[in-house]
N, C-alpha and C positions, 0 to 999 in steps of 0.2 A: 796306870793305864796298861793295859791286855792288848798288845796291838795284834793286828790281823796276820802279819806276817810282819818277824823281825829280820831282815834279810844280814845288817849289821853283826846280829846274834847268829845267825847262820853262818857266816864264813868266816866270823871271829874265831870256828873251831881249828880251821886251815890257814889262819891269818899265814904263817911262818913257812907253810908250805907254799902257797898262794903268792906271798914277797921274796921267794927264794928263785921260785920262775920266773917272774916277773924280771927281776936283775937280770936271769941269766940270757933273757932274749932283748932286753936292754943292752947289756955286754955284746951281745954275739951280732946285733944291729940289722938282724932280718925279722921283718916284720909281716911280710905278707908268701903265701906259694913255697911254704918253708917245708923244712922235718917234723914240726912241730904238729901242724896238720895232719899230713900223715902219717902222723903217731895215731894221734885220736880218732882218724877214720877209722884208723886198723882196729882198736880197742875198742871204738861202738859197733864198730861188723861184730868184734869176738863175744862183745854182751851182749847184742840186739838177736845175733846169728844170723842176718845178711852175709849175702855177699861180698857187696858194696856199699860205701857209705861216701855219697858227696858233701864236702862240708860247705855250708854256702853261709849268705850275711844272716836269716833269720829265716822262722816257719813259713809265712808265708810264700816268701820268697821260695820255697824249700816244695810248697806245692805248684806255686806256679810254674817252676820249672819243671814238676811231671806232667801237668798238661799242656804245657809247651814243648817239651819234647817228644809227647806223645802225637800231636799233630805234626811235628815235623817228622816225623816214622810213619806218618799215612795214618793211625791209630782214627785218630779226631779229626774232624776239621769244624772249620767257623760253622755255627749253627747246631753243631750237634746236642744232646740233651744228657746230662749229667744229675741225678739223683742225689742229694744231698738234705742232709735233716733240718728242719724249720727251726727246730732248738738247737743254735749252733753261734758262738763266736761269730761276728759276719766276716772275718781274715776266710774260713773256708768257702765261702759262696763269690767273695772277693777274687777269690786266685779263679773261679768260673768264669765269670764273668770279665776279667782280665783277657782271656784271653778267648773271649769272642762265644763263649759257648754258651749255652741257654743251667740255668739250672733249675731243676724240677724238686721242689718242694716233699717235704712227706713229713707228715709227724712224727713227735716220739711215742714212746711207751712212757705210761705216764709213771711207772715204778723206775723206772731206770733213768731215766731223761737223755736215751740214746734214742736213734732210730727205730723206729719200730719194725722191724724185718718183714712183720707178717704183712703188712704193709706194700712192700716195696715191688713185689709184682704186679699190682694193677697199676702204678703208675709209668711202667714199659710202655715205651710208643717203637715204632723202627727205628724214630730217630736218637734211642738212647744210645748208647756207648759204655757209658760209666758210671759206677756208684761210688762217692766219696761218702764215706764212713766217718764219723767222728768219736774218739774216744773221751768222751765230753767228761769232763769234772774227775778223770784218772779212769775212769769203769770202764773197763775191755767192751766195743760192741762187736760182736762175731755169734757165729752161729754156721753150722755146717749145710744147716738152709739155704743161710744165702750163700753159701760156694754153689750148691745144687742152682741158683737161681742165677746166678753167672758164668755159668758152664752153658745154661740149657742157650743163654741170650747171647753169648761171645762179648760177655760185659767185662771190660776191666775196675779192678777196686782197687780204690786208692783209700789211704788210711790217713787221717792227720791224726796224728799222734803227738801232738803239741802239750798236752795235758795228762800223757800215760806214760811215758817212758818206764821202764822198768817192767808192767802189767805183765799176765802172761793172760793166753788163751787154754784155757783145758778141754782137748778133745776127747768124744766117746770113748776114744779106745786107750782112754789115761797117757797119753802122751802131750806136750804142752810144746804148747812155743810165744816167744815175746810178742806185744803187741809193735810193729813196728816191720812187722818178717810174717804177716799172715794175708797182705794183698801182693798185688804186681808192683806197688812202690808205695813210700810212707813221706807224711812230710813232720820233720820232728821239729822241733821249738828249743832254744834253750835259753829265752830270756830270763831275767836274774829271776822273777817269779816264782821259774816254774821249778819242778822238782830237784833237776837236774839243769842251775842255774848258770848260765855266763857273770860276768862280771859286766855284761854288754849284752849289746842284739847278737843273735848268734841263729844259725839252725843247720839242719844236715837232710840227702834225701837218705832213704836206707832203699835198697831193693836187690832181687838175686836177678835181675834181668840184666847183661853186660853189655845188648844193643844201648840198652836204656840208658844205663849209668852213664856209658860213654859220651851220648849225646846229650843230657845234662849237666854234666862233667865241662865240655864246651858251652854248652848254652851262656851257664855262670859266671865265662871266663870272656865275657864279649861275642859268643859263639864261632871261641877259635880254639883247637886242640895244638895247634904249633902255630907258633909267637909270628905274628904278623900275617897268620893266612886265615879268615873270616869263612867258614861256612855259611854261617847260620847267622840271621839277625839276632844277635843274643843279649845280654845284662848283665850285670859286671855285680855280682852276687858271690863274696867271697869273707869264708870265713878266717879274721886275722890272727897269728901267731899267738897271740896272747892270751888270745879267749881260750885257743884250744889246748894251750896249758894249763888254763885256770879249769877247763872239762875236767881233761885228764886226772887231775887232783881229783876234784870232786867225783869222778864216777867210780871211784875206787870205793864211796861211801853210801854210793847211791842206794844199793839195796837194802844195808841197815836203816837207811835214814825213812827209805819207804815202811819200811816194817816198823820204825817210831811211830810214823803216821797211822798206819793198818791201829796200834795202840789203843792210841787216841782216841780212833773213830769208833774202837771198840766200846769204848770207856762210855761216848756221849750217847752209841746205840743201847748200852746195857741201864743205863743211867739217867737220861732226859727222860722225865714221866711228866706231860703235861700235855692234856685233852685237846691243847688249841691247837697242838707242833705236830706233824706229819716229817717222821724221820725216814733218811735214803733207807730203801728195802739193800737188806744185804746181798751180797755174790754167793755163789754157791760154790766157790774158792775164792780164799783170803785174797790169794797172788792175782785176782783179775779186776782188784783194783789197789791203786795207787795211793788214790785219797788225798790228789790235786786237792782239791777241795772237797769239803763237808757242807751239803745244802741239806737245809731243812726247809718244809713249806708251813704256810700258816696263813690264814687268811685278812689274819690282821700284821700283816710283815712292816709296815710303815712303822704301826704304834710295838712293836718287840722291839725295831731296832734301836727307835729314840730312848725304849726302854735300856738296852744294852750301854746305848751310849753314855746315859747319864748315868750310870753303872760302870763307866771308864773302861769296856769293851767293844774296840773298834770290830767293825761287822762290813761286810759288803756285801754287793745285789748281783751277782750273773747270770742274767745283767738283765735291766732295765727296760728296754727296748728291742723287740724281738726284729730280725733282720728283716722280715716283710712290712714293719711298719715304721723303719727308717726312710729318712729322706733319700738319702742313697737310691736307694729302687722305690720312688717313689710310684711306680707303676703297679707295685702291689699291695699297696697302702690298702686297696678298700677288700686282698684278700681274707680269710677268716681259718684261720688255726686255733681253733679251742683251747688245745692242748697245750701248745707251745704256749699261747696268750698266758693261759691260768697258771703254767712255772714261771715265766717272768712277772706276773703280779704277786707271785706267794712269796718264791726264793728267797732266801736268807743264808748267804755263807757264810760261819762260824769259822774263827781263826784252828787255824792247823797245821802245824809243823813242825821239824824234828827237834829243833831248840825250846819248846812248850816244855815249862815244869808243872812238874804234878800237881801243883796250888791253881795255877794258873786255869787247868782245863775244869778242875773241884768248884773253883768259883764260877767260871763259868755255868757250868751244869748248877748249881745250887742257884743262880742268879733265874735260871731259865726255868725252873722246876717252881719258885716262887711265885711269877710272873703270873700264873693263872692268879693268885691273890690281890695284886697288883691293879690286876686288869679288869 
């Protein structure tokens, strides 16, 4: 069996590193508000190149504290209208709707399965405020456009960055910077999943904003900066000692481990030949994707995966049910996104990760490449 993600075989590589910190904050018997934390804020400012980095319990949690801080800085308030992509995890339209603000829909591109930028100006009302961005399936979305299109509006961009850590952004004038350090604040992810996994729920904000940080920084903490005095009605969003040991370890490999993946995906773009598969169109730099995941589309996604499976290649769908036609926001059930519609009916994630052996990804591609035969 080919699993989709061996997370066991992933941290098997740090087992020893991994049980050495573990003891040693077992020993030392502090578990929360430690050194330990800010170690690894410091260490994901120095990779990410933020500023500031809040560590809080997980991604969500990570963005809904930028738009809760943001409203509590005059930024937002209840009702405002926030732009965010229809193809998207619903965690990002969750933390909108959390806390009270409208979120406004927009397609993606149907090559990249991010936002579609060119897009994003006709759906400006007064009452917008903010663009959340999704760096969806690891691919950098950015564009110098839309800085021009949140300048001209006094829009702020938030980034989830749940699925890219590492990416970078390559601007005209060949200068780059990480995905995560290219809006007013990021919300990043590090459940055991994602590239750059916890051993737990885990997530952090990034941002160079220091009103910002500050009052997030509280928000997380019960919305108190000093112990027993409550500004803010806040949530108790904190990341624990242990996880951020278990980071630390691991983001020392993170960028190798991306560039295993960049591999990979090389490997299945130079290599899947088969009339029915629609492979991701590549970046125009390596570094502005991660290669979270690998989707392929295909019209008959249901009958390839039953094909994989009995093939003893586990496969998954991201995802299934696009956020307007969950129960959830059952209010926009009867709206109509083509786009988005036709990547959740096609989608098809192919396993991907830095612990894949060469056999493993060969059979793959060889199982996929047959399949027109099959079929």
């Amino acid at each position: 069996m080919i699993k989709f993600l061996d997370l066991q075989k992933i941290n098997a590589q740090y087992a020893d590193e991994l049980k050495q910190v573990a003891a040693e904050i077992i020993d030392k018997g502090w578990f929360l508000l430690g050194e330990r934390v800010k170690l690894f804020e410091q260490q994901f400012c120095d990779f990410i190149g933020a500023k500031h980095t809040i560590a809080c319990a997980n991604g969500l949690d990570a963005l809904r504290l930028i738009l809760k801080a943001h409203i509590e800085l005059g930024v937002l308030q209840e009702g405002d209208e926030v732009i965010v992509p229809a193809n998207t995890y619903i965690a990002s339209i969750l933390a909108i709707t959390d806390n009270r603000l409208k979120p406004v829909l927009v397609e993606p591109d149907i090559k990249t399965f991010n936002l579609d930028i060119s897009l994003v100006e006709q759906a400006i009302t007064p009452k917008t405020k903010a663009i959340m961005i999704v760096h969806l399936y690891g691919r950098t979305c950015w564009s110098e456009e839309l800085e021009v299109i949140a300048k001209k509006y006094s829009l702020k961009i938030i980034e989830d960055n749940a699925q890219a850590v590492g990416a970078y952004y390559h601007f005209n004038d060949d200068t780059k910077k990480r995905t995560g350090n290219l809006g007013n604040a990021a919300g990043n992810s590090f459940y055991p999943g994602k590239n750059l996994g916890a051993l737990g729920d885990s997530g952090a904000v990034t941002t160079n904003d220091e009103q910002l940080a500050s009052t997030i920084r509280a928000l997380a903490n019960y919305g108190s900066a000093e112990k027993y005095v409550n500004k803010y009605q806040g949530l108790n969003s904190r990341m624990d000692e242990i996880q951020a040991a278990f980071l630390s370890v691991k983001l020392k490999y993170l960028d190798a481990e991306n560039e295993i993946r960049r591999k990979i995906a090389d490997y299945y773009l130079e290599n899947i030949k088969n009339e029915q598969i629609i492979l991701p169109y590549p970046t125009a730099h390596r570094e502005s994707n991660v290669q979270h995941l690998f989707v392929i589309r295909t019209k008959y996604r249901d009958e390839l995966q039953k094909y994989l499976t009995k093939n003893d290649i586990q496969t998954l769908i991201h995802y299934p049910i696009p956020p307007h036609k969950q129960k959830a926001y059952a209010e926009w059930n009867s709206l109509s996104f083509p786009i988005t519609e036709k990547i959740h009916d096609e989608a098809l994630s192919l396993p991907i990760y830095s612990s894949m052996e060469n056999e493993e990804v060969l059979t793959i591609v060889n199982l996929i490449n047959k399949w027109k035969n099959d079929h």
